[in-house]
C-alpha positions as a Python dict, from the first residue, in 0.01 Angstrom:
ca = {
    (1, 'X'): (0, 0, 0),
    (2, 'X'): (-302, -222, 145),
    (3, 'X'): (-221, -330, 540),
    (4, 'X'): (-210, -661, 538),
    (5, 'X'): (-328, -823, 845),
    (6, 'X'): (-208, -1173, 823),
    (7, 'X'): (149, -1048, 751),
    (8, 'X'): (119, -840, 1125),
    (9, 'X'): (-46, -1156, 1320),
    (10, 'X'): (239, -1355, 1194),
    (11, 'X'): (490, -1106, 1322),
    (12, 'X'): (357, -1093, 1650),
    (13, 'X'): (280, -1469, 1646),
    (14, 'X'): (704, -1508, 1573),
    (15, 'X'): (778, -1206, 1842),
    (16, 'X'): (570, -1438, 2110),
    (17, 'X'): (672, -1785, 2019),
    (18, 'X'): (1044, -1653, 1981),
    (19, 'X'): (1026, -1461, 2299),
    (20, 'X'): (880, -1787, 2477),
    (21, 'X'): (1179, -2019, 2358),
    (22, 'X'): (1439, -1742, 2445),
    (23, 'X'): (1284, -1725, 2808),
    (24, 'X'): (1284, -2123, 2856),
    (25, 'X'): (1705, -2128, 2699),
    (26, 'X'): (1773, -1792, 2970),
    (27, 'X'): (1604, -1954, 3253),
    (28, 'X'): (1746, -2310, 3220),
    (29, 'X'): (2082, -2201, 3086),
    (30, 'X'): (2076, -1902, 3335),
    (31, 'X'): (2189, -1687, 3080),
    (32, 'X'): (2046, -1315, 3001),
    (33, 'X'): (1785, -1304, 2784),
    (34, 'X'): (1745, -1061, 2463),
    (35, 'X'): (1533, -763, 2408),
    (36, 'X'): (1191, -820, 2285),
    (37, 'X'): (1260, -786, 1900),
    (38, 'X'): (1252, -1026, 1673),
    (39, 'X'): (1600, -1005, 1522),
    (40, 'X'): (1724, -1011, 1813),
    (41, 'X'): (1559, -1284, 1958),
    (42, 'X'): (1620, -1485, 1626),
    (43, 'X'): (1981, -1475, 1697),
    (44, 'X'): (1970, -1571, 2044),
    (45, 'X'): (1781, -1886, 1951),
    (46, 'X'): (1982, -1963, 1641),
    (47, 'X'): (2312, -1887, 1847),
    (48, 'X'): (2140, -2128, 2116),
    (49, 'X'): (2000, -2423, 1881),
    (50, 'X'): (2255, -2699, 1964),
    (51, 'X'): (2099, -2659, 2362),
    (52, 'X'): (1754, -2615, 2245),
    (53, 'X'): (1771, -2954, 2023),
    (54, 'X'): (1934, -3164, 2304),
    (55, 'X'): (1595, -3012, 2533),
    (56, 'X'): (1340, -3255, 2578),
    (57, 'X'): (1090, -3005, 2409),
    (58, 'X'): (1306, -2942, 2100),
    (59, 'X'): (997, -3137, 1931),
    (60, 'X'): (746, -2853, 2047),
    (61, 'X'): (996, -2622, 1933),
    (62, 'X'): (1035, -2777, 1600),
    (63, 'X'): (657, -2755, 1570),
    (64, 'X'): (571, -2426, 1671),
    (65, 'X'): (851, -2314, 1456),
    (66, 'X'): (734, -2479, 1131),
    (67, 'X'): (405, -2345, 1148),
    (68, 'X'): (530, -2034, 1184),
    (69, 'X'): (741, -2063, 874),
    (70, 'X'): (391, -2192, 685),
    (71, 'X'): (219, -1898, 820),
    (72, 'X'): (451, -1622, 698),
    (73, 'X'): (494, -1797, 350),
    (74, 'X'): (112, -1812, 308),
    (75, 'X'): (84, -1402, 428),
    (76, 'X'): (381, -1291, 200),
    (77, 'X'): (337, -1509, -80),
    (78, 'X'): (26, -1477, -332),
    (79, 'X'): (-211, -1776, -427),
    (80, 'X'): (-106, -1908, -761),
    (81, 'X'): (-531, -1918, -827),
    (82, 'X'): (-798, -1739, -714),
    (83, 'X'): (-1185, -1862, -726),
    (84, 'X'): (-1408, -1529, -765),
    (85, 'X'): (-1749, -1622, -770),
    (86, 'X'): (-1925, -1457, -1097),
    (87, 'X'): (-2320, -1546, -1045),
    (88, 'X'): (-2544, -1816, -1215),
    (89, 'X'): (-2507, -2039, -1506),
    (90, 'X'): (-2663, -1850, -1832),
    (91, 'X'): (-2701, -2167, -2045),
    (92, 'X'): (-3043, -2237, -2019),
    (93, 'X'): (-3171, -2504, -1718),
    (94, 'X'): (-2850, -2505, -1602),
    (95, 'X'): (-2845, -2454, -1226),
    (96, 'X'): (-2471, -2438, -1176),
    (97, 'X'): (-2264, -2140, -1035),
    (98, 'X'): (-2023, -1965, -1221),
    (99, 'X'): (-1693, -1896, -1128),
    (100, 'X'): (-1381, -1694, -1249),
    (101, 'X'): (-1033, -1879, -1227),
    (102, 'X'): (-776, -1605, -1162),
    (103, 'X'): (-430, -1669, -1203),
    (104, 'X'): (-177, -1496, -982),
    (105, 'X'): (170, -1456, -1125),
    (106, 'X'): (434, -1332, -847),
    (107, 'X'): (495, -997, -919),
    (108, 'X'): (297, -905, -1155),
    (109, 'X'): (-119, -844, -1173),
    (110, 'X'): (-364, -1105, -1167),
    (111, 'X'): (-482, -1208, -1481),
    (112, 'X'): (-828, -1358, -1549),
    (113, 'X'): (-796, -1703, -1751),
    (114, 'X'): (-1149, -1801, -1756),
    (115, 'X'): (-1486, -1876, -1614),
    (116, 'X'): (-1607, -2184, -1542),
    (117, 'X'): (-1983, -2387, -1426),
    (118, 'X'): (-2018, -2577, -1097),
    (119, 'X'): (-2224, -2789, -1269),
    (120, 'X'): (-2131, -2862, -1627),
    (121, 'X'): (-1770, -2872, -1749),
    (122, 'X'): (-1854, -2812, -2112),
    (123, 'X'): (-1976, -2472, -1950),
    (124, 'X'): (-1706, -2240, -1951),
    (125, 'X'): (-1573, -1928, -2136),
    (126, 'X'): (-1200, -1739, -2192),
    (127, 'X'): (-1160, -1394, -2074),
    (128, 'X'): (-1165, -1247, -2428),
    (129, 'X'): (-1544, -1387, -2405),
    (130, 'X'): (-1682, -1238, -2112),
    (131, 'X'): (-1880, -961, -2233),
    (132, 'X'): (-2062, -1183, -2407),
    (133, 'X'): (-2072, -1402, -2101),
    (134, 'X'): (-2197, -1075, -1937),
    (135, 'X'): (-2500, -1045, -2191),
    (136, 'X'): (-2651, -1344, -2082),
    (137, 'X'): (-2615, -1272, -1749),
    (138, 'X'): (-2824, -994, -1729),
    (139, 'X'): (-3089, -1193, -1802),
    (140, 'X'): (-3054, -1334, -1445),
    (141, 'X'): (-3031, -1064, -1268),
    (142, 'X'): (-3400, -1099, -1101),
    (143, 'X'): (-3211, -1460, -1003),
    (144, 'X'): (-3095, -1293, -664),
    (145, 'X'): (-2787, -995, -623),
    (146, 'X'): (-2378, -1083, -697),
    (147, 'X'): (-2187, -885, -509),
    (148, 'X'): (-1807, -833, -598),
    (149, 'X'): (-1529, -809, -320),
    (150, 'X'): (-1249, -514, -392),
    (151, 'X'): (-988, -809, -469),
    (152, 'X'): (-1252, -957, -717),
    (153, 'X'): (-1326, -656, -890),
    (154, 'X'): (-921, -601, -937),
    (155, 'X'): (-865, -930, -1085),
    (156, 'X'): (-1153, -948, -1315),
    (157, 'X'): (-1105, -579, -1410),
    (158, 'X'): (-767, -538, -1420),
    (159, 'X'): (-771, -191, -1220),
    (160, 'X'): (-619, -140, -895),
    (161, 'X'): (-756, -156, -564),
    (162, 'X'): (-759, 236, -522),
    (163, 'X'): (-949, 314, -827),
    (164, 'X'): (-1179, 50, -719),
    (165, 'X'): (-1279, 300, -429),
    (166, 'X'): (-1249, 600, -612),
    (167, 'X'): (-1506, 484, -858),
    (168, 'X'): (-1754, 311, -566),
    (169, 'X'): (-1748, 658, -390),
    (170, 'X'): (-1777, 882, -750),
    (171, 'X'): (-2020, 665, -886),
    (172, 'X'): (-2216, 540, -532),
    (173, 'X'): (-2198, 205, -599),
    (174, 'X'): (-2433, -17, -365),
    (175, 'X'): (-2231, -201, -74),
    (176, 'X'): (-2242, -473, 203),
    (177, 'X'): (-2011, -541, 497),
    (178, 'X'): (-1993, -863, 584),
    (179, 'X'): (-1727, -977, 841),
    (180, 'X'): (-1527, -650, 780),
    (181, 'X'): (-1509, -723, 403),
    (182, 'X'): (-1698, -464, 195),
    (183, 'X'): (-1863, -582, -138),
    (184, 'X'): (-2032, -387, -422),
    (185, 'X'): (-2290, -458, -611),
    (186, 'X'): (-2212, -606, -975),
    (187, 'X'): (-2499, -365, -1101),
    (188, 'X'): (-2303, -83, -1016),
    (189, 'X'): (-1956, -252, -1135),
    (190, 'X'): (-2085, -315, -1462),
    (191, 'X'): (-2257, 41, -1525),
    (192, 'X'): (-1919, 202, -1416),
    (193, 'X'): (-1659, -25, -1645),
    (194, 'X'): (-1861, -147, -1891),
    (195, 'X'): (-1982, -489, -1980),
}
C-alpha cells in the first residue's frame, strides 16, 4: 500500500492542535493533562467540551477543529473526478488541450469516462474510442512531449500502481521528476500497453 502523505500531515496536524487545546483546558482548569496520543487527547477534550465552549476562544477552537475535519476527509476520501491531461487536440486547427475525465467510485478502481477539448466542446471521445483517439495523436507527437504521472497511467490504463513500475523499470521507460512526482513518457506508455 502507497504512503500517503496528506493522511500523516493531518495526523500530526490533529496530534498538535489537540495537544495545544488539552494544554490551554490543564493549565486553566489546573487539571493533569493527557499523554501525547491522539485518542487520548480526543477524550480529554471531548470529556472537557462544556469548559472549552464557555472559553472565550471556543471560536478558535471551533475553527481549527473544522479544518481539521476538512483536511482528513479530503486525505482519506478519493476525488469523485480526476482531470489527467492527455496532450493536444487531433482535429485539425484545433489548438485546444485534451483532457481525460476520470471518475473515481469509492472503493472500487477508477474508471476512464471520456476525453474531452479545452477548446471545442463538440471535441470529445468515450473510452471505448481512444485508440482511435490515440492514432491521431501520434501525428502530434513532434508538437512537444506528454508525460504521464503513475496515478494517470492507472486510471487511463486500468493497471495498478505497482505494475506501473514494474513495467517503467523492465521496459526503461523515459522519466522526469518534478516536485518529487515522477512522470513517464507517453512514448514509452504506449509502446509497453498498446495503443
Amino acid at each position: 500500500m502507497p504512503f500517503n502523505a496528506a493522511a500523516a500531515e493531518v495526523r500530526s496536524s490533529i496530534t498538535s492542535v489537540l495537544a495545544s487545546w488539552a494544554a490551554l483546558i490543564a493549565d486553566e482548569r489546573g487539571i493533569g493533562a493527557p499523554q501525547r496520543h491522539v485518542v487520548q487527547l480526543a477524550r480529554f477534550v471531548h470529556e472537557n467540551v462544556r469548559w472549552l465552549c464557555a472559553h472565550w476562544a471556543a471560536g478558535d477552537a471551533v475553527e481549527e477543529f473544522t479544518t481539521l475535519t476538512r483536511l482528513a476527509r479530503r486525505a482519506c476520501e478519493p476525488r469523485q473526478v480526476r482531470i489527467v491531461p492527455v496532450g493536444d487536440c487531433v482535429r485539425s486547427r484545433c489548438t485546444g488541450k485534451l483532457r481525460a475525465v476520470v471518475k473515481v467510485v469509492p472503493g472500487a478502481r477508477p474508471k476512464p469516462s471520456e476525453i474531452r477539448c479545452s477548446a471545442d466542446d463538440g471535441h470529445w471521445w468515450a473510452s471505448d474510442e481512444w485508440a482511435a483517439l490515440s492514432t491521431g495523436m501520434h501525428a502530434h507527437e513532434g508538437s512537444g512531449r506528454v508525460w504521464y504521472s503513475v496515478a494517470d497511467i492507472e486510471a487511463l490504463r486500468n493497471i495498478s500502481s505497482g505494475s506501473v513500475y514494474r513495467l517503467a523499470s523492465q521496459n526503461q521507460w523515459r522519466r522526469r521528476k518534478v516536485s518529487g512526482k515522477v512522470y513517464y513518457h507517453h512514448a514509452d506508455v504506449t509502446a509497453a500497453l498498446g495503443s
